[in-house]
C-alpha positions in Angstrom: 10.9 8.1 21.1 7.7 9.9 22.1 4.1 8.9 22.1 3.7 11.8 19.0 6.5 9.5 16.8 5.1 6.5 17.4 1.9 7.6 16.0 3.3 9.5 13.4 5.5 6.5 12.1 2.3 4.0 12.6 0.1 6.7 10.6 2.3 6.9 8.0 2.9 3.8 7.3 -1.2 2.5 7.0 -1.6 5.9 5.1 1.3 4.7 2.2 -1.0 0.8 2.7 -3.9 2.8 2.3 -2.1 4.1 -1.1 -0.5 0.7 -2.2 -4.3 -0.5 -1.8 -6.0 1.7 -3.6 -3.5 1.8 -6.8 -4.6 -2.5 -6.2 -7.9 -1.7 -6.9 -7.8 0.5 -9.4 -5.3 -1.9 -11.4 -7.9 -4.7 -10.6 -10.8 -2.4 -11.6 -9.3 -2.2 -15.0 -8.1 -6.0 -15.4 -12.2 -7.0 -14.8 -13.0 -4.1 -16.9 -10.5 -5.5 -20.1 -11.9 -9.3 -19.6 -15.4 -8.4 -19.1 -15.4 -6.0 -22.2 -13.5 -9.2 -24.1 -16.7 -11.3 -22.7 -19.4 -9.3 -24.1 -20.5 -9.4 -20.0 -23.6 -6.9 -19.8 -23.3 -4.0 -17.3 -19.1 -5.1 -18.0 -18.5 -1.3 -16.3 -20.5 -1.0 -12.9 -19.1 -5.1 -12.5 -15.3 -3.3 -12.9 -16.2 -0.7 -10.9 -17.6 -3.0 -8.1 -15.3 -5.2 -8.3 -12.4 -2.6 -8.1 -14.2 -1.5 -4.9 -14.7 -5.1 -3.7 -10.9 -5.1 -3.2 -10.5 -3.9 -0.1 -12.9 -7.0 1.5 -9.7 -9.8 2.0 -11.0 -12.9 0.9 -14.3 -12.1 0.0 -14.1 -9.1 -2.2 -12.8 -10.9 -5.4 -15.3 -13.8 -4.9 -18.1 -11.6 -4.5 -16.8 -9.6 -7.5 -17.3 -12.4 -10.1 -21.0 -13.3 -8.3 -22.2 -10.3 -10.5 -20.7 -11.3 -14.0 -21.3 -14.6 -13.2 -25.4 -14.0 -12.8 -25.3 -11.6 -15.4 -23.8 -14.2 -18.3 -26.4 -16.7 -16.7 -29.4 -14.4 -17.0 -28.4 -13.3 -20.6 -27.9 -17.0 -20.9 -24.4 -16.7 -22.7 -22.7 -20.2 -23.8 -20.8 -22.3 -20.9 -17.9 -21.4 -22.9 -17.9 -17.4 -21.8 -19.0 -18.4 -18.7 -15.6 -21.0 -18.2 -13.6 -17.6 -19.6 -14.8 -15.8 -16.8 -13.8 -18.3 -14.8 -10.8 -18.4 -16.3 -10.5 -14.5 -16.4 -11.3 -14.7 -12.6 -8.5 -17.0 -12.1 -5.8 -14.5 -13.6 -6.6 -11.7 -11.7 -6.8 -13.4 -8.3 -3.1 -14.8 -9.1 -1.7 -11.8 -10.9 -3.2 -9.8 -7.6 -2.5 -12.1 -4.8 1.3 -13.0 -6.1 2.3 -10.2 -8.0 0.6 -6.8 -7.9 0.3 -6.4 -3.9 3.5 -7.5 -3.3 4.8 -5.1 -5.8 2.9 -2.3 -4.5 3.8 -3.1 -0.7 7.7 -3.2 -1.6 6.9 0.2 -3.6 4.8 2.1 -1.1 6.0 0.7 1.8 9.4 -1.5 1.1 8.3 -4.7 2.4 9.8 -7.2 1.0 7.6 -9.4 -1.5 8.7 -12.8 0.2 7.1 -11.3 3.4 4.2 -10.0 1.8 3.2 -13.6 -0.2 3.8 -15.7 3.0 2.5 -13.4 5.8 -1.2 -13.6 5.0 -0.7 -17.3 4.8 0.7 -18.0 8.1 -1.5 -15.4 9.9 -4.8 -17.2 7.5 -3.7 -20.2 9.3 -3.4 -19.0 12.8 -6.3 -16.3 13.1 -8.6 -17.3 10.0 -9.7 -14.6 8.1 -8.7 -11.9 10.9 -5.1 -12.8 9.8 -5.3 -12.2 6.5 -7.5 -9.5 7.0 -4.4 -7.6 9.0 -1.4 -8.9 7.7 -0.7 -6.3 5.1 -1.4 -3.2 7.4 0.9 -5.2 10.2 3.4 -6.1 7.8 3.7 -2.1 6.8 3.7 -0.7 10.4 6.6 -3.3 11.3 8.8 -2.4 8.3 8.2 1.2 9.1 9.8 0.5 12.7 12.2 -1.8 11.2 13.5 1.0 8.9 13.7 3.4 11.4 15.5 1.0 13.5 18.0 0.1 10.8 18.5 4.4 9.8 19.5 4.9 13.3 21.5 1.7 13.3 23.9 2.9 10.0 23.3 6.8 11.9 25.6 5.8 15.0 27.9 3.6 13.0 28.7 5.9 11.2 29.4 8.2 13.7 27.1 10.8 12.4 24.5 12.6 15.3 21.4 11.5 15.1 18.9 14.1 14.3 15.1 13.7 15.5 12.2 15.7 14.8 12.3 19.0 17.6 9.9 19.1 20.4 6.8 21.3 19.6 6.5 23.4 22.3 3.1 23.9 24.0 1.6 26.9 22.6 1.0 29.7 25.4 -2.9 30.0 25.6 -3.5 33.8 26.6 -4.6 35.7 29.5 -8.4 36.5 29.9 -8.3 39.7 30.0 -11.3 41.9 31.6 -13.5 43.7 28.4 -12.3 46.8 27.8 -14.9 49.7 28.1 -15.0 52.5 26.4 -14.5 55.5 28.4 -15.4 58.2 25.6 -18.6 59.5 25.8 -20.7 58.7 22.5 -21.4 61.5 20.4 -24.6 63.9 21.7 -23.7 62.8 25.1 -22.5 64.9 27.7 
């Protein structure tokens, strides 16, 4: 396998993370948008919006995501009761994210399995603190990619069937500098 597949593999595999992420925060987006519209939160769709975008910080994004609401509900001095439903609200959509909707979206884009993508972050969080949560999905998708690959080629020559791989491009021939051409016409009027 060339340099050129090896990238291409790695490439596609963050770009189909990439996907599975963003389709995570636009699902989250729309979870705070439902439970801060419930709350009577002010401002209930820039604090969906942001915390939609505040999904792609591991670890701190959902936390910082409920700082808003949170300040918000205490400024407009709601009841402690809305205020412990937001908590509450937060609660849900950290643990219908974190156990649910990214694993399903990493088996979907990117067929890892959702037993890998629950206890990965965990065991990297505990070896490299935050770093390892940080990378574990993108990891986790570039090594199924190869492990796919490896496991297509693997059924290819048991099978007995050729395996096919993507051709060569050939180096494009750059052309020959030619001289300018002059004109050897006289101009009109000119002997």
């Amino acid at each position: 396998m060339t340099l050129r597949h090896h990238i291409e593999l790695t490439f596609g595999a963050l770009k189909r993370w990439f996907i599975a992420q963003c389709y995570d925060a636009v699902i989250v987006g729309l979870l705070w948008l439902a439970a801060l519209w419930y709350l009577h939160v002010p401002l209930a769709i820039f604090w969906a919006l942001l915390g939609g975008m505040l999904q792609f910080v591991p670890n701190f994004g959902p936390v910082l995501a409920l700082l808003g609401p949170t300040v918000t509900l205490l400024i407009s001095r709601a009841g402690w009761e809305r205020f412990v439903a937001l908590l509450m609200a937060y609660a849900v959509i950290a643990v219908v994210d974190g156990l649910f909707l990214q694993p399903y979206l990493m088996r979907r884009q990117n067929r890892v399995p959702v037993w890998a993508s629950i206890l990965t972050p965990l065991v990297l969080g505990v070896l490299i603190p935050f770093w390892g949560v940080f990378l574990a999905p993108p990891l986790l998708a570039v090594i199924y990619a190869y492990v796919r690959r490896k496991q297509a080629r693997e059924e290819m020559t048991r099978s007995g069937q050729a395996i096919i791989l993507p051709p060569e491009q050939p180096a494009k021939p750059r052309p020959a500098r030619t001289a300018p051409v002059v004109d050897s016409k006289p101009a009109p009027g000119q002997p």
